[in-house]
C-alpha positions in Angstrom: -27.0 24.5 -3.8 -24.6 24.7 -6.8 -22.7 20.9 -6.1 -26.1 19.5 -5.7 -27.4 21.2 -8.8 -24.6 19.9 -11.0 -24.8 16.3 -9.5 -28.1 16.5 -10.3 -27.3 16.9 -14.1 -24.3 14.9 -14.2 -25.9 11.0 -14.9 -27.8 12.6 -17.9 -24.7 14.5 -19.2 -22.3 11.4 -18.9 -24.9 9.2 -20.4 -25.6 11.6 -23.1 -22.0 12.6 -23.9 -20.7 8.6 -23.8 -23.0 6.7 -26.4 -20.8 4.8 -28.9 -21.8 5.7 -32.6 -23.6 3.2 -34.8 -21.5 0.5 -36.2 -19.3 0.2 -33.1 -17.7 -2.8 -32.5 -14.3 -2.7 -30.8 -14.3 -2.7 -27.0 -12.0 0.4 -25.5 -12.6 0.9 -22.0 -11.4 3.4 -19.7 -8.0 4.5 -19.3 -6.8 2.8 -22.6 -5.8 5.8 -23.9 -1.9 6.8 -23.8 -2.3 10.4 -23.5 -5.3 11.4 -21.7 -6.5 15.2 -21.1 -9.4 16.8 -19.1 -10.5 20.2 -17.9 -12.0 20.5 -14.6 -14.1 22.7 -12.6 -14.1 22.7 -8.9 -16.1 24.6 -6.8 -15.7 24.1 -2.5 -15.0 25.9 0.4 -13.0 26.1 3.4 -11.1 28.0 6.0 -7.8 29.5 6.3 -5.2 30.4 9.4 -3.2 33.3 9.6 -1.4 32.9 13.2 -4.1 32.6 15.5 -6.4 33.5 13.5 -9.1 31.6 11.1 -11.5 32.4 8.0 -13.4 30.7 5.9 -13.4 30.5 2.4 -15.0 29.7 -0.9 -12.8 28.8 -3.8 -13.3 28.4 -7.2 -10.5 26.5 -9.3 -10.2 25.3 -13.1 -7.9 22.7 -13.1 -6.0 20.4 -16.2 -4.4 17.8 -15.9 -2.3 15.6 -18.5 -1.6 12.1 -18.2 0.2 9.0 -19.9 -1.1 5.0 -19.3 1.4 3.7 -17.3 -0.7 0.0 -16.5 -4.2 0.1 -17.1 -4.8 1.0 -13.6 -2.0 4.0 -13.3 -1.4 7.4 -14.8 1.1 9.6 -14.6 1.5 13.0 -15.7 1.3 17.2 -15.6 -0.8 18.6 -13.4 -2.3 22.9 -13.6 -4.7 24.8 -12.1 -5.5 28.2 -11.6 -8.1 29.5 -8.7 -9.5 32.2 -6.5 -10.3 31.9 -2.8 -13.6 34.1 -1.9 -12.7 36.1 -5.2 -10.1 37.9 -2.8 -6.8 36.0 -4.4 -5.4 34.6 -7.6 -3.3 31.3 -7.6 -2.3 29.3 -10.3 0.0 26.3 -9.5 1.7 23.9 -11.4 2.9 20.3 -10.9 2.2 16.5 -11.1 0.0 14.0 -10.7 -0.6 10.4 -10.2 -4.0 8.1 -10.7 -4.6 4.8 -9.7 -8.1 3.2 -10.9 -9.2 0.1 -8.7 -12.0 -1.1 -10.3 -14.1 -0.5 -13.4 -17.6 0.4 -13.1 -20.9 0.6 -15.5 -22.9 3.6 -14.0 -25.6 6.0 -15.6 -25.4 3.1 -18.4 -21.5 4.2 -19.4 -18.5 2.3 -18.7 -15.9 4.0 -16.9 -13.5 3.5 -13.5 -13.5 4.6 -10.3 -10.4 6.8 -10.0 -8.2 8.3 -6.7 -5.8 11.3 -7.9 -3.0 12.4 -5.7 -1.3 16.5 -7.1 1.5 18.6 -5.9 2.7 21.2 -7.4 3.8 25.0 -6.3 3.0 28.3 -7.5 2.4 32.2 -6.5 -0.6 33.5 -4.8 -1.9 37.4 -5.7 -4.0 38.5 -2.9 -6.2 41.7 -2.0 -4.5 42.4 0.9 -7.8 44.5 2.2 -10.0 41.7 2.0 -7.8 38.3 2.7 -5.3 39.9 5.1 -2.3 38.3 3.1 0.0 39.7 1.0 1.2 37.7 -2.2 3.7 35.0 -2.1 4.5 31.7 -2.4 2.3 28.8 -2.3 2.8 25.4 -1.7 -0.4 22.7 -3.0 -1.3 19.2 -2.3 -4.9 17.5 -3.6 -6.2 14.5 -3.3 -9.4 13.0 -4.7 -11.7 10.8 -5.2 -14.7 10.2 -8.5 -15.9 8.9 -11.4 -13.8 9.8 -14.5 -15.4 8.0 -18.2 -14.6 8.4 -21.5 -16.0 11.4 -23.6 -17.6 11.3 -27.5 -17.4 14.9 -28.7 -18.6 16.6 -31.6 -20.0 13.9 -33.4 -16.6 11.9 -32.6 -15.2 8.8 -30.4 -11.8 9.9 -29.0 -11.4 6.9 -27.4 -12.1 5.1 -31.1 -9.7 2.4 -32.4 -9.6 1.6 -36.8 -12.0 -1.1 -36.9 -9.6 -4.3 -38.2 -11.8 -7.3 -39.3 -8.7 -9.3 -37.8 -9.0 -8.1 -34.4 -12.6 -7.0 -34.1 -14.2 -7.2 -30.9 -10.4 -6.9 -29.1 -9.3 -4.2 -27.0 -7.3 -1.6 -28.8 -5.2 1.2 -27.8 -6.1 4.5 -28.7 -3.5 7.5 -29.3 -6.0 10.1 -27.0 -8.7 10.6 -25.3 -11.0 12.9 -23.2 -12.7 12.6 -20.2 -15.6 13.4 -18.3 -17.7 12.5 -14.7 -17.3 14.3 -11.5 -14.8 14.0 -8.2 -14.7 14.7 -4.6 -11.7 16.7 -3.5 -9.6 17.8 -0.5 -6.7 20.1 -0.9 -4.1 21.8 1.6 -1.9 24.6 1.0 0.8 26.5 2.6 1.6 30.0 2.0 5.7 30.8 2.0 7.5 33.6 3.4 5.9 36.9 4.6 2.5 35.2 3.4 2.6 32.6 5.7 -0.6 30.6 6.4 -2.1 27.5 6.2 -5.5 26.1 4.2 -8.1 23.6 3.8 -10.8 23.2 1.6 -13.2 20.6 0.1 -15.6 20.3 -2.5 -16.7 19.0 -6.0 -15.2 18.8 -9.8 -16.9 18.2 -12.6 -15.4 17.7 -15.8 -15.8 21.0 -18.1 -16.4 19.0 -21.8 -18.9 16.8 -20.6 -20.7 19.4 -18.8 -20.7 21.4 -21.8 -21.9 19.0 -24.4 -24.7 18.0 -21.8 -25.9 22.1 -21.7 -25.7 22.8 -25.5 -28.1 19.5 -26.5 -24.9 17.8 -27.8 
């Protein structure tokens, strides 16, 4: 019920959270900006084997990532993320990721681009042994997913903004920063190391945290 409450909201809170300010004239689209970062909030499930034997799961992740315009259809940067499967564990993970954006859309009345993200990373999993039947260890992470990503106004501002110049109004610009907001489809596999050996699948949705946010408080 939750995923379908929140993509429920979602058009509103992108089309709230993305309307230029008065005055605007220069044209920034998606994934101009050099250094882009975002806070997301994933909720999914899945199941788990240990041996021969299988669970499910529900997980619950906040995840960061960090990137820098490589093209304006490729990013590159840090990926992070720290989550809990069925409240029984504790996992954050660090590494990289990669974006490629093929095609720009206008949906919900905002401009943005359809985006597929590829992580990897590694990290340490804390587990209630009673309840998950692991102990901790080492963990091994690979995502991959699929959404809508556009750019965010927040308090009162235009991240995505570029100095209006008379002499090259109406050109694209490139803006220092940015935020980001819409919502994603994910799939995610993991591999516990050493005593905590195991394998894991899950699935869900992400929704970015700042667009969600200025959607809820009236922003």
């Amino acid at each position: 019920m939750l995923p379908a409450a929140v993509l429920c909201m979602l058009p509103a809170a992108v089309a709230r959270a993305h309307q230029p300010p008065p005055g605007w004239s220069e044209s920034v689209g998606p994934g101009d900006a050099f250094l882009e970062v975002a806070p997301w909030l994933g909720v999914g499930g899945g199941a788990s084997e240990v041996g021969m034997r299988n669970q499910p799961l529900f997980e619950l992740s906040l995840d960061v990532g960090a990137t820098l315009r490589i093209s304006e259809a490729v990013r590159v940067g840090l990926w992070g993320q720290v989550r809990t499967a069925t409240f029984a564990t504790f996992e954050p993970i660090a590494g990289v990721r990669f974006t490629v954006a093929p095609a720009d859309v206008h949906w919900f009345g905002v401009d943005g681009q359809l985006q597929i993200g590829f992580d990897a990373g590694a990290g340490y999993a804390w587990r209630d042994v009673s309840r998950f039947g692991l102990g901790d260890g080492p963990v091994l992470a690979g995502r991959i997913w699929w959404g809508f990503v556009a750019p965010l106004r927040l308090l009162s501002a235009y991240p995505w903004r570029c100095e209006g110049r008379p002499d090259y109004e109406g050109q694209r610009c490139t803006p220092p920063a940015g935020g980001t907001s819409g919502a994603r489809l994910y799939v995610e596999l993991r591999r516990g190391l050493g005593s905590a050996e195991e394998w894991e699948v899950s699935g869900g949705l992400d929704f970015e945290v700042l667009g969600s946010a200025w959607f809820l408080t009236g922003g």
